[in-house]
MDTraj code that builds the backbone (N, CA, C; nanometers):
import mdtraj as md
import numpy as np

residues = "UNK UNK UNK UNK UNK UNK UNK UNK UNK UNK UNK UNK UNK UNK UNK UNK UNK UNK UNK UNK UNK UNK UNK UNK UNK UNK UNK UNK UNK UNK UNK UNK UNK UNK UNK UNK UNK UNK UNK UNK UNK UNK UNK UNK UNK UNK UNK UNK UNK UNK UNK UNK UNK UNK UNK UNK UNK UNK UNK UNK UNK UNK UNK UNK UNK UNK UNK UNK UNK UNK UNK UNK UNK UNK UNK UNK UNK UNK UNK UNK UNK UNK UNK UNK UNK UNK UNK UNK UNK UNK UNK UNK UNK UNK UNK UNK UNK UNK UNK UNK UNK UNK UNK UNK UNK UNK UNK UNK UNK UNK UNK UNK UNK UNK UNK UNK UNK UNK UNK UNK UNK UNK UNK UNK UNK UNK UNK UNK UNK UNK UNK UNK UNK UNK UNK UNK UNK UNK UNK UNK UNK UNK UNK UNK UNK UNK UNK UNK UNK UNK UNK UNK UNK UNK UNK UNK UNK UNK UNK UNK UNK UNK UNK UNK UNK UNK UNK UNK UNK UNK UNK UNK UNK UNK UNK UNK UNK UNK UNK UNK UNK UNK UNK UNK UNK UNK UNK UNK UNK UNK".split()
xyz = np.array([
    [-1.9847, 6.1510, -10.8118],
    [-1.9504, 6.0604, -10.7036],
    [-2.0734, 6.0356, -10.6167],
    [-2.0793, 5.9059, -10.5941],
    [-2.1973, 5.8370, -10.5274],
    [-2.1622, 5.8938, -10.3730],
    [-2.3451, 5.9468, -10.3180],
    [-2.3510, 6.0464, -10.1500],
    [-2.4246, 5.9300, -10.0801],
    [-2.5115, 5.8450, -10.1530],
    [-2.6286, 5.7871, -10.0894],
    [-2.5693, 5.6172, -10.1063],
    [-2.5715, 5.5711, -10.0143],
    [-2.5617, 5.4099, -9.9772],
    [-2.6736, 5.3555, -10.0307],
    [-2.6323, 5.2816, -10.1798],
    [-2.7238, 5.1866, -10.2169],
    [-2.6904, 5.0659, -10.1643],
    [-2.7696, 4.9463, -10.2112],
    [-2.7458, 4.8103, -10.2092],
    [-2.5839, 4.7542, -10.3177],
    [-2.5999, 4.8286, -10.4170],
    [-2.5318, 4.8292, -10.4828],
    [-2.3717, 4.8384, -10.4745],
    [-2.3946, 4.9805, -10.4233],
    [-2.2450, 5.0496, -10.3304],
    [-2.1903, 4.9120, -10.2505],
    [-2.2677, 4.9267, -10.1155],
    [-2.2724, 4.8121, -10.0493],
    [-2.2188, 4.6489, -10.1024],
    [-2.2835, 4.6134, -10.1830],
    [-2.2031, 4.4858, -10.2678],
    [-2.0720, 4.4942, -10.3148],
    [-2.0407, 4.6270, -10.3824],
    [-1.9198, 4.6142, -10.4137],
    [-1.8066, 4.6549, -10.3181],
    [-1.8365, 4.7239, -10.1998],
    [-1.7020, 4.7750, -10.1300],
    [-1.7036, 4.6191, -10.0598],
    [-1.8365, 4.5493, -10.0226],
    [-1.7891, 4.4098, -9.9131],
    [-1.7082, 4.3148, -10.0018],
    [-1.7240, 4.3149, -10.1394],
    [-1.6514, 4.2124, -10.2330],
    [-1.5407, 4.2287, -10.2299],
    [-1.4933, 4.3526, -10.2735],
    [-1.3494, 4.3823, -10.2649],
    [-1.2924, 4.3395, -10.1556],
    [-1.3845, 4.3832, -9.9973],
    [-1.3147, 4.3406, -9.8447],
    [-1.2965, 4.2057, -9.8455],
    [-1.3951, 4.1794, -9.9322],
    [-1.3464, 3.9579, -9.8654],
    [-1.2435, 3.8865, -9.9593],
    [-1.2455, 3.9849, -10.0559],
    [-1.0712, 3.9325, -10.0984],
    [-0.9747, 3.9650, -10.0459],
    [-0.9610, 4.0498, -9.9380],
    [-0.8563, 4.1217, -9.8937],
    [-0.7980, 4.2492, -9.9089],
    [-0.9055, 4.2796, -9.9916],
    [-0.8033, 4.4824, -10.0464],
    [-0.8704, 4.5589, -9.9449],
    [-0.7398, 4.6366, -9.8973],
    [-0.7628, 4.7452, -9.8120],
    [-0.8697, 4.8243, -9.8093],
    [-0.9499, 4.8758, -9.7263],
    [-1.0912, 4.9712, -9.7315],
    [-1.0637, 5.0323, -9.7735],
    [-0.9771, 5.1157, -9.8006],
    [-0.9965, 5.2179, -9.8455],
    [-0.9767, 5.2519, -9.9983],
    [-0.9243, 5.1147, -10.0385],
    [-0.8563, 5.0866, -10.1687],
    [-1.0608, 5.0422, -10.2651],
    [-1.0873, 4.9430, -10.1391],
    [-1.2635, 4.9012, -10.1850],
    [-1.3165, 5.0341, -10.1815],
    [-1.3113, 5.1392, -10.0904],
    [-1.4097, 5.2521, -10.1499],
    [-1.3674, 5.3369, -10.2151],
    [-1.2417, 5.3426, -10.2934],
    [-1.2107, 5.4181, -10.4174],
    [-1.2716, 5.3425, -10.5147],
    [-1.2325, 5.2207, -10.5173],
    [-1.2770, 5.1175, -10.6878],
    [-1.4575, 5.1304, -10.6903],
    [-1.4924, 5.1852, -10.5716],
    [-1.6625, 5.1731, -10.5731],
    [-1.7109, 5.3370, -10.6079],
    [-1.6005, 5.4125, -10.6223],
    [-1.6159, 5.5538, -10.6629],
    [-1.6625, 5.6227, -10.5568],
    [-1.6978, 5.5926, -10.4422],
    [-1.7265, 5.6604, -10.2740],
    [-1.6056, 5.7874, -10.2599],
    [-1.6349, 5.9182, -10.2095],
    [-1.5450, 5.9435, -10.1260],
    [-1.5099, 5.9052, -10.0168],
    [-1.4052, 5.9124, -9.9333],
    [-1.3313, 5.7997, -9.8552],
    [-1.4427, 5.8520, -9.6954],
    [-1.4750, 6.0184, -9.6922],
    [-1.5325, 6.0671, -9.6092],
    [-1.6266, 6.0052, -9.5729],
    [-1.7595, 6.0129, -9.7167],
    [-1.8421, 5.9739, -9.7298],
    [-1.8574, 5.8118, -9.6438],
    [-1.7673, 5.7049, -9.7042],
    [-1.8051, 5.5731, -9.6551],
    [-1.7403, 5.6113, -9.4944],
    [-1.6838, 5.6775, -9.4848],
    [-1.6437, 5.6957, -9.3243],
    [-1.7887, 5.7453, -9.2287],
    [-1.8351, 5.7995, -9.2826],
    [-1.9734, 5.8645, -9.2259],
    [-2.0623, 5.7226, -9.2196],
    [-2.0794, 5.6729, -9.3121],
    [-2.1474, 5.5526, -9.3335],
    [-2.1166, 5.4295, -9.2275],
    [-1.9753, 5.4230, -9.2313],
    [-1.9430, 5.3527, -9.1113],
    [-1.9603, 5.3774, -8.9799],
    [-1.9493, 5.5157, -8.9685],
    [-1.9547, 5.5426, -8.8455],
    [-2.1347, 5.5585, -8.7685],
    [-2.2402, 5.6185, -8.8421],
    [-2.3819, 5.5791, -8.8439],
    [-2.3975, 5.4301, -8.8298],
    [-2.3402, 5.3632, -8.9087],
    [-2.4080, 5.2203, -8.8917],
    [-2.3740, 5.1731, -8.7939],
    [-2.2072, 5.1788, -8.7105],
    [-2.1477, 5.1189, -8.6022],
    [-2.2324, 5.1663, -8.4870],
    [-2.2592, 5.3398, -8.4774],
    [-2.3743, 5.3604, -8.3947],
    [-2.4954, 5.2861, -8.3748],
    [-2.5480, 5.2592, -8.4663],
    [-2.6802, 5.2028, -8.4670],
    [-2.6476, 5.0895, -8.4408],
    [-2.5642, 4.9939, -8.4686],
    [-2.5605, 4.8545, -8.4018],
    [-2.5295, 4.8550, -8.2502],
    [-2.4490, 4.9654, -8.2050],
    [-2.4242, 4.9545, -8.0912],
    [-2.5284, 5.0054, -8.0238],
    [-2.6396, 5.0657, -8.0321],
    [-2.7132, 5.1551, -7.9810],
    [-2.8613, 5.0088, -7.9183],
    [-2.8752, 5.0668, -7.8209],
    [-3.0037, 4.9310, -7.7735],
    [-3.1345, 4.9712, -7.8424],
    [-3.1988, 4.8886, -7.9083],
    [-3.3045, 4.8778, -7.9939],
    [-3.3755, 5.0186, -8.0039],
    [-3.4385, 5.0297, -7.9055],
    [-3.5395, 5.1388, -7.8892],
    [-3.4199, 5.2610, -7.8697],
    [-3.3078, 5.2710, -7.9276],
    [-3.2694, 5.4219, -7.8794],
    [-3.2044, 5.3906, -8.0845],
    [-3.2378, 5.2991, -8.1794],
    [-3.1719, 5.3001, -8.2874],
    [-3.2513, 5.3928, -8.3580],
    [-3.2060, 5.4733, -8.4704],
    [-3.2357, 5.5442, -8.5424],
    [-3.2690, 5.4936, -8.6927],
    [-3.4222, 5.4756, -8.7172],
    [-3.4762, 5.3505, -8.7954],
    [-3.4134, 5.3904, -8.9526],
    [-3.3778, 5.5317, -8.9893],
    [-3.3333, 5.5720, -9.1055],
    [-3.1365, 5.5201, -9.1233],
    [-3.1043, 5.4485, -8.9771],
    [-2.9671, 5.4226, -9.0274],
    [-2.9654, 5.2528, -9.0635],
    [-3.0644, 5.2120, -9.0459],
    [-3.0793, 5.0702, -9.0558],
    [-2.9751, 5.0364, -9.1772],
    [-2.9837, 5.0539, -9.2683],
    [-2.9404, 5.0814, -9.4032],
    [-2.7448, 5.0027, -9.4019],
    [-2.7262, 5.1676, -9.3065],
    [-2.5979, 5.2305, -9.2814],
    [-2.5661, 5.0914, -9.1559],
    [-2.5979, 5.0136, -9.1031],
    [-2.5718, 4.9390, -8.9422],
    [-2.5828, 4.8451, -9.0381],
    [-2.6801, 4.7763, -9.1208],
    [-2.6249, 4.6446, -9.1904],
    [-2.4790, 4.6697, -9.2878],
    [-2.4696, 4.7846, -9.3752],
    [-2.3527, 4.8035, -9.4343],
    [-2.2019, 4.8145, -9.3259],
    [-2.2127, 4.8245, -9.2313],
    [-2.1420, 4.8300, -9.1552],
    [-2.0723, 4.6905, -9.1064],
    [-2.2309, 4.6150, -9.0430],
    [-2.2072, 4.4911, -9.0111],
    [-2.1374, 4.3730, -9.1351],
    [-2.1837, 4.4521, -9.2422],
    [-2.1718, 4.3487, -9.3454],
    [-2.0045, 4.3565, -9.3190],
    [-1.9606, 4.5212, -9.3772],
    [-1.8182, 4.5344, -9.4012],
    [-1.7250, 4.4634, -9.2800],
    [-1.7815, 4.4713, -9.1485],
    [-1.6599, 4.4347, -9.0443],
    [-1.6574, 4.2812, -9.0623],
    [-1.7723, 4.2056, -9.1137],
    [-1.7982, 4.0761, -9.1027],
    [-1.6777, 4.0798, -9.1819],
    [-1.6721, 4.1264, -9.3572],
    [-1.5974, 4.0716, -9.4498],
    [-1.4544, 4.0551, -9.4223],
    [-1.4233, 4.1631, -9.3386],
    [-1.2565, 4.2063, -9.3044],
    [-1.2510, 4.0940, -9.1972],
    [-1.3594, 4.0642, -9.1239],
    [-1.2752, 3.9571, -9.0353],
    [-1.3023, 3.8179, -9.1081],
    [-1.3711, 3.7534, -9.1874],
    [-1.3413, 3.6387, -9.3057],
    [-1.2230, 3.6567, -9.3643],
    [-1.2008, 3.7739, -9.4015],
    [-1.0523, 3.7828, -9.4759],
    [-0.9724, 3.7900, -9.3962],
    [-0.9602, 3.8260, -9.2951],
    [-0.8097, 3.8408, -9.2174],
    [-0.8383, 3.7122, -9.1661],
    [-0.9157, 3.5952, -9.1338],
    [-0.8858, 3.4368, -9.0953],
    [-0.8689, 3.3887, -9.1746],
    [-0.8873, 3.3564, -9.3251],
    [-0.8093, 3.2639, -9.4155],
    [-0.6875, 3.3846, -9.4674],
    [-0.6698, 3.4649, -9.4313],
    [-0.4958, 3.4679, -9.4284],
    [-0.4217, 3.4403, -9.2993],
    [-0.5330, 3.3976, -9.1833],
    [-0.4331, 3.4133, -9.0996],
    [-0.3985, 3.2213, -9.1232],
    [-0.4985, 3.1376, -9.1383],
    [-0.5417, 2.9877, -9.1924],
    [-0.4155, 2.9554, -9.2732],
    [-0.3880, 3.0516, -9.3713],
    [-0.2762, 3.0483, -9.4739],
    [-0.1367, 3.0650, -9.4201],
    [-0.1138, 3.1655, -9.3414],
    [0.0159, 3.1823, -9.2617],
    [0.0287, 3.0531, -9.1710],
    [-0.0974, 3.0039, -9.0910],
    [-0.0177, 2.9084, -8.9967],
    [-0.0478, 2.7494, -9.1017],
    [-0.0479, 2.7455, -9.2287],
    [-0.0286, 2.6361, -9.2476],
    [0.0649, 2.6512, -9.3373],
    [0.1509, 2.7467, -9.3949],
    [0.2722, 2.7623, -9.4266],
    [0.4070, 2.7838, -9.2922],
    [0.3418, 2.7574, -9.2027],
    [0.4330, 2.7298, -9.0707],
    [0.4702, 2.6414, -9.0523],
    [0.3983, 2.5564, -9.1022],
    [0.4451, 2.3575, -9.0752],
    [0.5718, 2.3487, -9.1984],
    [0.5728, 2.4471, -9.2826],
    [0.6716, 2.3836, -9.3825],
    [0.8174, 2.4784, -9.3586],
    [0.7899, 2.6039, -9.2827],
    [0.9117, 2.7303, -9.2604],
    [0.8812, 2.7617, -9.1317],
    [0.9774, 2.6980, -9.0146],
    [1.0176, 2.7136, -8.8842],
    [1.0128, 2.8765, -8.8735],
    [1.1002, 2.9471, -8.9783],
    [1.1272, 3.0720, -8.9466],
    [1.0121, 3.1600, -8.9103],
    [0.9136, 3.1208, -8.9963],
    [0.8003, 3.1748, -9.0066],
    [0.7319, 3.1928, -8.9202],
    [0.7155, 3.0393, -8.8814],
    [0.6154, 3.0257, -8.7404],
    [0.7578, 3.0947, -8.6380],
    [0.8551, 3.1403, -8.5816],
    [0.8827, 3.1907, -8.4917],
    [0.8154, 3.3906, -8.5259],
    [0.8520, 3.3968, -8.6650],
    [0.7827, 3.5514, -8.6516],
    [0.6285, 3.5589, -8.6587],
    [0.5509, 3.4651, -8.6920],
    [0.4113, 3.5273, -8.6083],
    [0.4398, 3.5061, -8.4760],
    [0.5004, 3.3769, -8.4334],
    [0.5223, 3.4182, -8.2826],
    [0.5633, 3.5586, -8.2296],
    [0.6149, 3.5634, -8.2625],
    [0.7100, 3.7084, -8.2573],
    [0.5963, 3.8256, -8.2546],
    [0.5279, 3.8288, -8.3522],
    [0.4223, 3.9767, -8.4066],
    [0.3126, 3.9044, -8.3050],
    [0.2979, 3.7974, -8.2952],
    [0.1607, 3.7936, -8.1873],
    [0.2121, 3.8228, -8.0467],
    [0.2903, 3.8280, -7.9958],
    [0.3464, 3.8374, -7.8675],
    [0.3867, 4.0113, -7.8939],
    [0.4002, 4.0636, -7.9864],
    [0.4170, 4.2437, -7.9876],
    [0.3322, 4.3038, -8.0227],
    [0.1911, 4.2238, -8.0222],
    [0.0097, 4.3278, -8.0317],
    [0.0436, 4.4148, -7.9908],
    [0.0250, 4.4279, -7.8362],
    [0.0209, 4.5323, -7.7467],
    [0.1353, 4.6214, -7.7455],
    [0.2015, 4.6103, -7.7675],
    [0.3202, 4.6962, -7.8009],
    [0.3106, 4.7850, -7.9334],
    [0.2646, 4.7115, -8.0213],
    [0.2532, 4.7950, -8.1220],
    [0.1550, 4.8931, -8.1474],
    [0.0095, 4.8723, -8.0644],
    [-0.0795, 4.9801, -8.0760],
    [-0.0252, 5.0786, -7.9617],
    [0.0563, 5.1038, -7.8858],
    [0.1182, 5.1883, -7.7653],
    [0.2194, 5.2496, -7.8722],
    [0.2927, 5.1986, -7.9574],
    [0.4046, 5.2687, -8.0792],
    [0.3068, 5.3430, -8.1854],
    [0.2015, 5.3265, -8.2265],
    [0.1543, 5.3952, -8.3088],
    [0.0669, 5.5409, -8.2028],
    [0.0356, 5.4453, -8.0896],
    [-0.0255, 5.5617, -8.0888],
    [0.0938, 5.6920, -8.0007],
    [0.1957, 5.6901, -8.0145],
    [0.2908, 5.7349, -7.9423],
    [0.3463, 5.8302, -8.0504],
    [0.3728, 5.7602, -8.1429],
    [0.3693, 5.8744, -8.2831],
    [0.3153, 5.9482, -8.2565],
    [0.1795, 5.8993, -8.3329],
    [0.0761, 5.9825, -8.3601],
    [0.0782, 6.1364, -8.2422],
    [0.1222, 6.0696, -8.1359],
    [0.0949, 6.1989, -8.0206],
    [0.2374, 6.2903, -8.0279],
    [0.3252, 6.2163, -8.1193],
    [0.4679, 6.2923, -8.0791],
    [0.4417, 6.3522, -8.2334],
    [0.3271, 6.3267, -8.3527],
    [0.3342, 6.3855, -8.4444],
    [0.2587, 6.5435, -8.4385],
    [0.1255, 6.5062, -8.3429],
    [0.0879, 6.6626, -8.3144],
    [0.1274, 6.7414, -8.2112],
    [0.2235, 6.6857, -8.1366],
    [0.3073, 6.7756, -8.0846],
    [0.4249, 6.8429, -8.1823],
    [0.4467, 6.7862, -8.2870],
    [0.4987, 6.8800, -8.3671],
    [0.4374, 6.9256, -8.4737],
    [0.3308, 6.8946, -8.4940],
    [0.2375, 7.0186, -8.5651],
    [0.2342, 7.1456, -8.4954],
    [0.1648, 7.1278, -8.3673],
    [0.1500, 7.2440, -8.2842],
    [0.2373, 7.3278, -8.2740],
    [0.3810, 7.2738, -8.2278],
    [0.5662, 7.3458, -8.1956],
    [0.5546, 7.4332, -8.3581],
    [0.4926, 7.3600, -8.5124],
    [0.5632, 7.4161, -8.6050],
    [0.4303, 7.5278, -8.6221],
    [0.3642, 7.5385, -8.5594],
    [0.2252, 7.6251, -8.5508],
    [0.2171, 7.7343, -8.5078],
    [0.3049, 7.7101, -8.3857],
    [0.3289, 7.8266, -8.2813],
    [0.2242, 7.7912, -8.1470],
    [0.1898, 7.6709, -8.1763],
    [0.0465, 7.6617, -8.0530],
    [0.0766, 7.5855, -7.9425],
    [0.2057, 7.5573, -7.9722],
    [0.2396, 7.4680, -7.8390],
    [0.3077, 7.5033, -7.7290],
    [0.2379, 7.4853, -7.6527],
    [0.2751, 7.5476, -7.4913],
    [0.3154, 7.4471, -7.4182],
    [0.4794, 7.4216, -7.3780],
    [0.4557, 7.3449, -7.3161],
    [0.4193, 7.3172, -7.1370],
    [0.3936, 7.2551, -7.0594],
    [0.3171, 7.2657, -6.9159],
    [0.3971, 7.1793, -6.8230],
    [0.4037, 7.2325, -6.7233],
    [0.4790, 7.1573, -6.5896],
    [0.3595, 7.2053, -6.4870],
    [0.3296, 7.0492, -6.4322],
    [0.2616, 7.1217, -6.2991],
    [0.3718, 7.0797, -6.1786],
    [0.3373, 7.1807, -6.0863],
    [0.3751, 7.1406, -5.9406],
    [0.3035, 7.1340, -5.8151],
    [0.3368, 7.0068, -5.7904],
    [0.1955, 6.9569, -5.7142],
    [0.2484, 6.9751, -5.5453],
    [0.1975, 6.9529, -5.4650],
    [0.2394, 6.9596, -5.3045],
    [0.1927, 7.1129, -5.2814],
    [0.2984, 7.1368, -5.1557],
    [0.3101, 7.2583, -5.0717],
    [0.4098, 7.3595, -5.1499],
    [0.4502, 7.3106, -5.2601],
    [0.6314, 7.4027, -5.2741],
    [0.5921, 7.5000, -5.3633],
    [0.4643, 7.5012, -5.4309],
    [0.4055, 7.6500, -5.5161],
    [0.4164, 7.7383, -5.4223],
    [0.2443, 7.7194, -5.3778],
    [0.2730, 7.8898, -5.3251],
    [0.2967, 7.8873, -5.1892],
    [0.2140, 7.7802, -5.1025],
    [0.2657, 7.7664, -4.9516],
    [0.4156, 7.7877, -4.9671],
    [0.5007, 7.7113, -4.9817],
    [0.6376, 7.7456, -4.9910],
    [0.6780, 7.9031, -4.9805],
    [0.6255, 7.9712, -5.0706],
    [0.7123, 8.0875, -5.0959],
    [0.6528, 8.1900, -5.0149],
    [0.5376, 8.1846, -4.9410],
    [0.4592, 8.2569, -4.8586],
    [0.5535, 8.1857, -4.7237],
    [0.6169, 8.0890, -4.6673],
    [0.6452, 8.0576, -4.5732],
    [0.7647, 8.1127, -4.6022],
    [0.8533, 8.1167, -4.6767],
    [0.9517, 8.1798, -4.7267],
    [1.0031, 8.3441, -4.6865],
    [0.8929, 8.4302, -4.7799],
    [0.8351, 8.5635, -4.7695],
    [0.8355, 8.5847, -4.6452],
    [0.7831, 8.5396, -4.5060],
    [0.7319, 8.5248, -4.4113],
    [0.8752, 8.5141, -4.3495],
    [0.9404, 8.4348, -4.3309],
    [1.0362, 8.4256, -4.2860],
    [1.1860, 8.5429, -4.2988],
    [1.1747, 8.6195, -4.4596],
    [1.2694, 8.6797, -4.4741],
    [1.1981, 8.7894, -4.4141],
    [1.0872, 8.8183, -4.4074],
    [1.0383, 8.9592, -4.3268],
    [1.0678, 8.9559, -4.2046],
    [1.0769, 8.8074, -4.1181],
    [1.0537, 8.8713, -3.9721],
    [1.2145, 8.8698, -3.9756],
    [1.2726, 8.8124, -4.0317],
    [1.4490, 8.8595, -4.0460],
    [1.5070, 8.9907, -4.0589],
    [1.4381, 9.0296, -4.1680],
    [1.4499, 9.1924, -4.1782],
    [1.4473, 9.2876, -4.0733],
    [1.2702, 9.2773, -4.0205],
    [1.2372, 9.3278, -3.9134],
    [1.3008, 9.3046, -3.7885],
    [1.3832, 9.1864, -3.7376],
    [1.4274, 9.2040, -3.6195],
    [1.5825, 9.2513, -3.7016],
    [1.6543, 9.2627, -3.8091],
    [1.7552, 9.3359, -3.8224],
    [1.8521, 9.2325, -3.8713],
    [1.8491, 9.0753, -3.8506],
    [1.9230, 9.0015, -3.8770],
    [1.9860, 9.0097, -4.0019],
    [1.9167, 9.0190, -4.0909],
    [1.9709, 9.0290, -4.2644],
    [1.8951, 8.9114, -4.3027],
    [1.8988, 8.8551, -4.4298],
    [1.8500, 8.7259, -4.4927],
    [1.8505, 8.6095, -4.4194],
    [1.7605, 8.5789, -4.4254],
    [1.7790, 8.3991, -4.4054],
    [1.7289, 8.3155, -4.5320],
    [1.8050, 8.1834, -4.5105],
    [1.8099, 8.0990, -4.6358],
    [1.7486, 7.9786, -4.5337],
    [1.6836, 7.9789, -4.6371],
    [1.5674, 7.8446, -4.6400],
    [1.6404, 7.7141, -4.5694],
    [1.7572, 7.7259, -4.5168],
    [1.7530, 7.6182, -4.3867],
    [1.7972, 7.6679, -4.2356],
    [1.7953, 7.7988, -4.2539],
    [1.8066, 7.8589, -4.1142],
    [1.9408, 7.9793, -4.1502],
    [2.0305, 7.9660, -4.2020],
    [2.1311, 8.0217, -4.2328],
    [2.1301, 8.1448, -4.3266],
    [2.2077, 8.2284, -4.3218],
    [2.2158, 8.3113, -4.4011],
    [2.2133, 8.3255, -4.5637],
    [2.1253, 8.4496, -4.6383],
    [2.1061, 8.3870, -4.7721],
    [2.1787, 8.3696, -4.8904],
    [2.2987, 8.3293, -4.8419],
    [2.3907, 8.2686, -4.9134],
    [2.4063, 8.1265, -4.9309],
    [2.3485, 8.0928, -4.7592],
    [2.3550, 7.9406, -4.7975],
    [2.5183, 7.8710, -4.6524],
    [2.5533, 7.9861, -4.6249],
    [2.6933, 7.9613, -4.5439],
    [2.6182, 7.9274, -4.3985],
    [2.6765, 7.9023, -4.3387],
    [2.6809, 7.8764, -4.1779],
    [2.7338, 7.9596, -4.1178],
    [2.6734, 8.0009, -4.0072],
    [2.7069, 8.1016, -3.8979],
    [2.8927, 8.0825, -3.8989],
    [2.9420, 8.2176, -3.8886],
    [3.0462, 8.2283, -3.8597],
    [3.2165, 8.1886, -3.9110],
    [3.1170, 8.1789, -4.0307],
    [3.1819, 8.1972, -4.2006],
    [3.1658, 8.3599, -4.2537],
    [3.3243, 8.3614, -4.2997],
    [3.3384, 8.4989, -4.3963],
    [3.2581, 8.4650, -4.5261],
    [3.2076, 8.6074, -4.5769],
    [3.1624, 8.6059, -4.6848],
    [3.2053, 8.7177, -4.7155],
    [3.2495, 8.6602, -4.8747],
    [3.3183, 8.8253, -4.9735],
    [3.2201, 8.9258, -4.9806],
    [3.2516, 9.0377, -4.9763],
    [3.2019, 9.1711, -4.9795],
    [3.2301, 9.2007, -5.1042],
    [3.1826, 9.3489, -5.1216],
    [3.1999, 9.3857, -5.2778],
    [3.3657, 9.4282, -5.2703],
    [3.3853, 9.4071, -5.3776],
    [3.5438, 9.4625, -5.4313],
    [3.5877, 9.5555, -5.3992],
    [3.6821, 9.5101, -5.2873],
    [3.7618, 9.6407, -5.1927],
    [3.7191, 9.6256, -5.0670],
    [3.6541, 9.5582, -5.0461],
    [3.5711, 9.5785, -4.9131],
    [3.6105, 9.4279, -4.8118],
    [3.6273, 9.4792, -4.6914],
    [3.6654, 9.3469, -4.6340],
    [3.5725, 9.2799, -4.5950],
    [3.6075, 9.1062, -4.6157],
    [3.4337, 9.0268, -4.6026],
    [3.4008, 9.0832, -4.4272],
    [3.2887, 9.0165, -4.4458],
    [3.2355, 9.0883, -4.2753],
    [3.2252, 8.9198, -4.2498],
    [3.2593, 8.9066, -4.0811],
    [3.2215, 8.7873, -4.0091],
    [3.0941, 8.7783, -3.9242],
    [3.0112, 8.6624, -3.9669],
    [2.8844, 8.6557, -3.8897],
    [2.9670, 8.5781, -3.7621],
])
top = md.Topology()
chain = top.add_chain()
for i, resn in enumerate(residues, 1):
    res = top.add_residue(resn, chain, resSeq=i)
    for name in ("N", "CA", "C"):
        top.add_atom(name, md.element.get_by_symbol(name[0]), res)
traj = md.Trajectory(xyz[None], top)
């Protein structure tokens, strides 16, 4: 299996792209591993994107094979798209579902990538690696429970018994309400 990007390589994965077969389908029939032309793509996309003086003169190679391939996929995806809207003039139906799929772009890259995130969340769950996380944001962590703490101590200390977090006893009752005692025992009145 071919490691090194010839001219050769190169000719045949862009041929396959400008007829329309899937990349990945062009770098099997060109005998590439799929890795391999992935590396290739991804060097060359660098180097085109990269400003002159920061390009790396050994990917030159890899940035025209690149440019070539994205060129081909977008020639091919306009004379099919050329083909769909002039089979629209003859099937109404038609032209309402590209309407349809062009008006749900954005929707649909938010659904894939929503999977994708609800798929390694269950990798992880079937892994054992998934933790799941709640934060709590404000005062109600730890301020809260230190104002809390604070409050049932000086209760204690002056003798009152519990207090509940709106002034009342820590049951939750209002002054001068019975509350059951243990079994047998008569409730006591605040």
């Amino acid at each position: 299996m071919p490691t090194a990007l010839t001219p050769e390589l190169a000719a045949t994965i862009r041929g396959a792209r400008l007829v329309g077969t899937p990349l990945r389908a062009c770098v099997k029939a060109a005998g590439v591993p799929w890795q391999t032309a992935m590396d290739w793509l991804r060097k060359g996309r660098a180097y085109n994107a990269a400003a002159p003086a920061d390009r790396n003169p050994r990917h030159a190679a890899y940035g025209q094979f690149a440019a070539d391939l994205d060129r081909a996929g977008a020639q091919c995806e306009s004379v099919l798209f050329t083909r769909v809207m002039s089979a629209t003039v003859k099937d109404g139906r038609l032209a309402l579902d590209v309407l349809r799929w062009n008006e749900e772009r954005g929707t649909r890259k938010l659904k894939r990538d929503l999977v994708a995130a609800q798929v390694e969340v269950e990798r992880a769950r079937a892994a054992g690696d998934y933790v799941e996380r709640h934060e709590v944001t404000g005062s109600t962590a730890a301020d809260e429970i230190r104002r809390r703490v604070a409050r049932l101590s000086d209760a204690a200390a002056a003798g009152g018994g519990a207090v509940g977090p709106d002034g009342s006893g820590s049951d939750g009752a209002s002054d001068r309400v019975a509350v059951l005692g243990a079994a047998g025992s008569a409730p006591p009145v605040r």
